[in-house]
Wavefront OBJ file of the C-alpha trace (Angstrom):
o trace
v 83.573 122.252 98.759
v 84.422 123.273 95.046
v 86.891 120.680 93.314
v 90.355 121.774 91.700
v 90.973 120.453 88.300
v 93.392 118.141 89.921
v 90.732 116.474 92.005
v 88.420 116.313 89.081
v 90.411 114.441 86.518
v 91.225 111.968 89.699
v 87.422 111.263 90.053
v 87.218 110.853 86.284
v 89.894 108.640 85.913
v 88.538 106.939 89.307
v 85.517 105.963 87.638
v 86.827 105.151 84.257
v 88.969 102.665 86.095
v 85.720 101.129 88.288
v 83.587 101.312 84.786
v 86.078 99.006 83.137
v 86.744 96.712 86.091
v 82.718 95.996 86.329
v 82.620 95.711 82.912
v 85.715 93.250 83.063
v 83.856 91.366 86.074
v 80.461 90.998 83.770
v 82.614 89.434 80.779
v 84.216 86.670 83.539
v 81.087 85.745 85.072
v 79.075 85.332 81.788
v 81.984 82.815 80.669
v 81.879 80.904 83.794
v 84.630 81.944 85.087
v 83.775 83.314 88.214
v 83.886 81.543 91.560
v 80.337 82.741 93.494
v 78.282 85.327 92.099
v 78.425 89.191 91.280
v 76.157 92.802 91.616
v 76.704 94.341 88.494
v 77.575 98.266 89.294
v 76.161 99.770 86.142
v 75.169 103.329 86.261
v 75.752 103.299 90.176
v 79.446 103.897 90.546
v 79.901 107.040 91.124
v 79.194 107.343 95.162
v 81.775 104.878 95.775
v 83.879 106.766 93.962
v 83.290 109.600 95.920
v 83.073 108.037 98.909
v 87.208 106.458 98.275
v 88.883 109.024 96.538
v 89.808 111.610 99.276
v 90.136 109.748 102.213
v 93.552 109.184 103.408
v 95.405 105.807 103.676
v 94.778 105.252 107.514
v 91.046 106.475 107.195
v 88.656 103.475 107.276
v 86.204 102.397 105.292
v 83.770 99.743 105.281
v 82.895 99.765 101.381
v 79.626 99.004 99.768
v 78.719 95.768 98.198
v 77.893 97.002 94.827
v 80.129 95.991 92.094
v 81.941 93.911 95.207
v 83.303 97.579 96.081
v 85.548 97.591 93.291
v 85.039 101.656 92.990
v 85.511 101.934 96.614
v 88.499 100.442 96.990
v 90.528 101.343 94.004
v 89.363 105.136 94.733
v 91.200 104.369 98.259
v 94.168 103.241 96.314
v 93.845 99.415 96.929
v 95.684 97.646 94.397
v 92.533 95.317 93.513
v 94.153 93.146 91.655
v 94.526 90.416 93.792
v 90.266 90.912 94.602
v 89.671 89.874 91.107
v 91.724 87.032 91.247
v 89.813 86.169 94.203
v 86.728 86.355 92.570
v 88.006 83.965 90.282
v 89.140 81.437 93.291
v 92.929 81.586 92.624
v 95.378 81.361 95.098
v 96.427 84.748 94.118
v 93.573 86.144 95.400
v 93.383 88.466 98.682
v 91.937 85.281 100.472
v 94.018 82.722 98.641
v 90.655 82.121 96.647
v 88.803 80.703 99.573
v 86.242 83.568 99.924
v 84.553 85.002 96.454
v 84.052 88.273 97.032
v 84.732 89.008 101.174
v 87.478 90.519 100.426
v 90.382 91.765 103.523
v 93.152 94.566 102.906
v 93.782 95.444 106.184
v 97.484 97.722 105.226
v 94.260 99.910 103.563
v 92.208 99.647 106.212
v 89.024 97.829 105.239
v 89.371 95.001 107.743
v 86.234 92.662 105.724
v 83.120 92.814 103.618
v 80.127 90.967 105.090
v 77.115 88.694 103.396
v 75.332 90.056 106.443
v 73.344 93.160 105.595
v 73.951 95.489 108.322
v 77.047 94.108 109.725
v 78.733 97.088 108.972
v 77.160 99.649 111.401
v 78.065 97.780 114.776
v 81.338 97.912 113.265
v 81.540 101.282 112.209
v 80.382 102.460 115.631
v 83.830 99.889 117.348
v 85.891 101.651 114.548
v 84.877 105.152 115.584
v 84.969 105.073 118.821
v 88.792 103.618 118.603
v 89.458 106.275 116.346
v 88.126 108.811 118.955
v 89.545 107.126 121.683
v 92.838 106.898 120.264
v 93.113 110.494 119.172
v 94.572 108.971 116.110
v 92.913 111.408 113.463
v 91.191 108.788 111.587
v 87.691 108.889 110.445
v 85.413 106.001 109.046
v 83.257 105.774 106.131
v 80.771 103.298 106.603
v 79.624 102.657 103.116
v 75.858 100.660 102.421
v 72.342 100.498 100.364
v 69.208 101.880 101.456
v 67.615 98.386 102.043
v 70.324 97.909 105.072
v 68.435 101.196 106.743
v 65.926 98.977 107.598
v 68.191 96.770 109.837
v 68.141 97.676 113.819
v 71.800 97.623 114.327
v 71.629 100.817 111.962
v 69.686 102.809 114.357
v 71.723 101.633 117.505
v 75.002 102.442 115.423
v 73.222 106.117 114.590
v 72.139 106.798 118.561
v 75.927 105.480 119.899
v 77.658 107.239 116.931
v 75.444 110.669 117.993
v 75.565 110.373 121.712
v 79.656 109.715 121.451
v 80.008 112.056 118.761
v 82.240 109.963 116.822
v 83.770 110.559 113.342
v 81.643 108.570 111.560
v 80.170 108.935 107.666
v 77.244 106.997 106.977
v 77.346 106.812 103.330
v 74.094 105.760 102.354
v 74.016 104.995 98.284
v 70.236 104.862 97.593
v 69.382 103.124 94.121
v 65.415 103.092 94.951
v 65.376 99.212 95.828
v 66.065 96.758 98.105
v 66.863 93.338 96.237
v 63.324 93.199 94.768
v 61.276 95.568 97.181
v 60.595 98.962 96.228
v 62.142 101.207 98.984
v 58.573 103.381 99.227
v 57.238 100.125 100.331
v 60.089 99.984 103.461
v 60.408 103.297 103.731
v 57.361 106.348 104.529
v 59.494 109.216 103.923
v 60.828 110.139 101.117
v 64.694 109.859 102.102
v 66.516 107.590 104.195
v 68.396 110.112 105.336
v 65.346 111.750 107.263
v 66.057 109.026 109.972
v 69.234 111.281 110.923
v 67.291 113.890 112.321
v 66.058 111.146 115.252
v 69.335 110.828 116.544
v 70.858 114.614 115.945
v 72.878 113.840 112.698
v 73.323 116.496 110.331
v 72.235 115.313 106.680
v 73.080 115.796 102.953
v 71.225 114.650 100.163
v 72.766 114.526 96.718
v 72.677 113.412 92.981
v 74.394 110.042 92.808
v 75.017 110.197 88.832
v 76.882 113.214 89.128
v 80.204 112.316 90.501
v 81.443 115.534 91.209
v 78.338 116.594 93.423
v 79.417 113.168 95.441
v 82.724 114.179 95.288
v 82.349 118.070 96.325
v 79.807 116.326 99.380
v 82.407 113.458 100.503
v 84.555 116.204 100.890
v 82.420 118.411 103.419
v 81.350 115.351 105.291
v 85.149 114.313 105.753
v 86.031 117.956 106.493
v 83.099 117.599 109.080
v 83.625 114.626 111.172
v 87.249 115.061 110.909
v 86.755 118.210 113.028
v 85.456 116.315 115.824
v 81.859 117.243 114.888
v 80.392 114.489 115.248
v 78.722 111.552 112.572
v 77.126 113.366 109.492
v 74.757 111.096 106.651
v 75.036 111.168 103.326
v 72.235 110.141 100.960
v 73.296 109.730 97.790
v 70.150 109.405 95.283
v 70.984 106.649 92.364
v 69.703 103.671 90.228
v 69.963 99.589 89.928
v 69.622 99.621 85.647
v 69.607 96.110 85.752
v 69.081 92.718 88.083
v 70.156 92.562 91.864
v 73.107 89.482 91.106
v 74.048 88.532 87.441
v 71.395 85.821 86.744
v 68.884 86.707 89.257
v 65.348 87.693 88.629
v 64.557 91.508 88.288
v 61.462 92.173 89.864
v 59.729 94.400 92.057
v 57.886 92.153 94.423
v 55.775 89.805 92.004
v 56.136 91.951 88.919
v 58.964 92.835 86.308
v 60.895 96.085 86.380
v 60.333 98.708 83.793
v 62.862 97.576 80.917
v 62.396 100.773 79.149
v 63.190 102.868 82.482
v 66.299 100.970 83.345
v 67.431 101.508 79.128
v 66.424 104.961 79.385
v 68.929 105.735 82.668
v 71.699 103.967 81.205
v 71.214 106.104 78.478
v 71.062 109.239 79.936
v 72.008 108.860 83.384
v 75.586 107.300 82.396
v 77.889 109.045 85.050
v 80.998 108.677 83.248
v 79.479 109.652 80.133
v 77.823 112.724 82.379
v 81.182 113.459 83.866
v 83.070 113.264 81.009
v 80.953 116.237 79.430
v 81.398 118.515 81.789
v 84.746 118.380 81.840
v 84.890 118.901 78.136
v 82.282 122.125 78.751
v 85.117 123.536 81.213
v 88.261 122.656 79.248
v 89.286 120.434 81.979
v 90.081 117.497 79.179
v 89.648 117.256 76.152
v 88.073 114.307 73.680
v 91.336 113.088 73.258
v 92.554 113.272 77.344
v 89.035 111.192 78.116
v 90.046 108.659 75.190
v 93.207 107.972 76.783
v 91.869 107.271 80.362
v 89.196 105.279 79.175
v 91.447 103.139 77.115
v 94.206 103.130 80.647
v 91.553 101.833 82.327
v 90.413 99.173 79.608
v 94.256 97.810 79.931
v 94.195 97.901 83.255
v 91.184 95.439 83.456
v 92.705 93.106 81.031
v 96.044 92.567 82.852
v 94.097 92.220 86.475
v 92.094 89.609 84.214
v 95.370 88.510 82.727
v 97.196 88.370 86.538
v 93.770 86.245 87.732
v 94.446 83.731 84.842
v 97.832 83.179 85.278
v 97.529 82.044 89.139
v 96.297 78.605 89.893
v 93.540 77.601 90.877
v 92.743 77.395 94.557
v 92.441 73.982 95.848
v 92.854 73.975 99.321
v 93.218 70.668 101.162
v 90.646 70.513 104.602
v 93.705 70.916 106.358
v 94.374 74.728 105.076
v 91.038 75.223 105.544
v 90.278 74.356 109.351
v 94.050 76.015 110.133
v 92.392 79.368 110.015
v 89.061 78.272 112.216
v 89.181 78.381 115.923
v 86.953 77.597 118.911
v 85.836 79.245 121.789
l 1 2 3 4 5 6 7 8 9 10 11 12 13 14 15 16 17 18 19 20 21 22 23 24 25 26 27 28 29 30 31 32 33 34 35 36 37 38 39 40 41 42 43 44 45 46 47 48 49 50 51 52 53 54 55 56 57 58 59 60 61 62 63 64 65 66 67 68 69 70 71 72 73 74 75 76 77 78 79 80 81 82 83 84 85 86 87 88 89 90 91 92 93 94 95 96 97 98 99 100 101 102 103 104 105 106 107 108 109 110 111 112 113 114 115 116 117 118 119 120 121 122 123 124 125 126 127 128 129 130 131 132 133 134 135 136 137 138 139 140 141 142 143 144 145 146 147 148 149 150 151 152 153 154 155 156 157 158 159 160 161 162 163 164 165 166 167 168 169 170 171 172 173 174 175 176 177 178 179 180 181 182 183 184 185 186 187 188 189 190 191 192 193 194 195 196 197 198 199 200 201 202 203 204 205 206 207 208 209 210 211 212 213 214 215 216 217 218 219 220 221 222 223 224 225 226 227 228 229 230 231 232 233 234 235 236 237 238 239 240 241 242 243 244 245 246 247 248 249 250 251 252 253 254 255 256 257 258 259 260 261 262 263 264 265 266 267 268 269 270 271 272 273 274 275 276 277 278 279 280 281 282 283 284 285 286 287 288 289 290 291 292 293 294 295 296 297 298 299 300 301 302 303 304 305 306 307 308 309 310 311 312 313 314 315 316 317 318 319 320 321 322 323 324 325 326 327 328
């Protein structure tokens, strides 16, 4: 579905936004300021871009875990704000700084982010089915890695979402690995998104460093399940340019990733710097319009950083944090 100029400086100024927040994120874990841990987006933030900026406010979406689904949920309109300061366990944050990075904004619907790879697809397939059931217009995009394809709960969510036909995207951002396994070694074909044949689903596979190809795809696939056709996958082909979590080793199996590879796509496979030319080829912007974003979305950064540092720190007593625990 082609893009109007409109819909393209949103994505670019989307991702700008996302760029500068992970960058932000890398900067406050390096100085110890983080609470927990973080997965550095890098060159793999333009999907979740994509996969947030045109769906509408009661659509849900169960985001991916890369860059803590910073590009997902600001694309959706989230004011993430209060997801940094979370990360930075202050009682400002989204879970009063009790949670690191599962973050909750339920007025947005995303209703949690799980630790628990492939917690999202039973999920998905309850959301769905509600969504169907209440005739409420709503669609899901159920955001995740490739590695998570190898989880059975994906394949039941696939069979239930097929058989029900229920508007359901699976949003499959492919970056080639699997914490430190190579996907052809989990994996005999050569997309994931050959396991939506099995069940029925129609599938799309697409360049995940060129955010407009993402974009012009989310767009069908919403279009698509919206309709009341049914689930549709979407494979969208990218890259991990650096280590799984800040601080973690970077290997495939035994042996050390290809430095020069992972230098050579963050040279060349930048999607911002990608998008950002071909919107200067089509006189969309101009140098000086893609400045200005850039630099909007650097000061935007600093203040969440600014708004994280100016709420206390969390330090809840054992009473605050039992009153949210119940038993069976």
């Amino acid at each position: 579905m082609p893009l109007t100029k409109d819909q393209q400086v949103l994505l670019f100024t989307n991702l700008a936004r996302a760029t500068a927040l992970d960058r932000m994120m890398m900067r406050v874990i390096r100085a110890g300021r983080m609470v927990g841990f973080y997965h550095e987006g890098g060159v793999a933030l333009a999907p979740g871009v994509a996969a947030g900026s045109f769906l509408c406010k009661e659509d849900i979406m169960w985001p991916h875990y890369r860059a803590h689904a910073l590009a997902h949920c600001l694309s959706k309109g989230v004011d993430v704000k209060r997801y940094v300061a979370e990360h930075m366990g202050r009682e400002a944050g989204c879970c009063k700084g009790r949670s690191s990075f599962h973050l909750s904004f339920p007025a947005d619907h995303i209703f949690g982010l799980s630790g628990n790879i492939g917690a999202n697809f039973p999920m998905s397939v309850g959301y769905g089915f509600a969504a169907k059931y209440k005739n409420a217009g709503q669609i899901v995009m159920n955001c995740s890695g490739d590695g998570s394809y190898g989880e059975g709960r994906a394949h039941e969510a696939m069979l239930m979402c097929s058989n029900w036909q229920l508007p359901v995207i699976f949003w499959c951002e492919n970056n080639g690995i699997a914490q430190h396994t190579k996907m052809s070694s989990l994996f005999p074909g050569e997309h994931v998104s050959q396991l939506a044949a099995g069940y029925k689903i129609p599938a799309v596979v697409v360049d995940g460093q060129d955010l407009f190809a993402c974009a012009e795809t989310a767009l069908t696939a919403i279009e698509h399940v919206r309709a009341g056709k049914g689930p549709i996958f979407v494979e969208c082909m990218t890259f991990r340019s650096q280590e799984h979590n800040v601080g973690g080793l970077n290997n495939e199996g035994p042996t050390p990733r290809d430095q020069a590879l992972m230098d050579q796509w963050k040279a060349e496979k930048d999607p911002l710097l990608m998008a950002a030319t071909v919107l200067m080829k089509k006189n969309v912007l101009t140098q000086d319009d893609i400045d200005r974003i850039k630099q909007d979305a650097e000061r935007e950064a600093d203040e969440m950083e600014a708004f994280s540092d100016a709420s206390p720190k969390a330090l809840p007593s054992v009473e605050s944090l039992l009153s949210a625990v119940y038993a069976a």
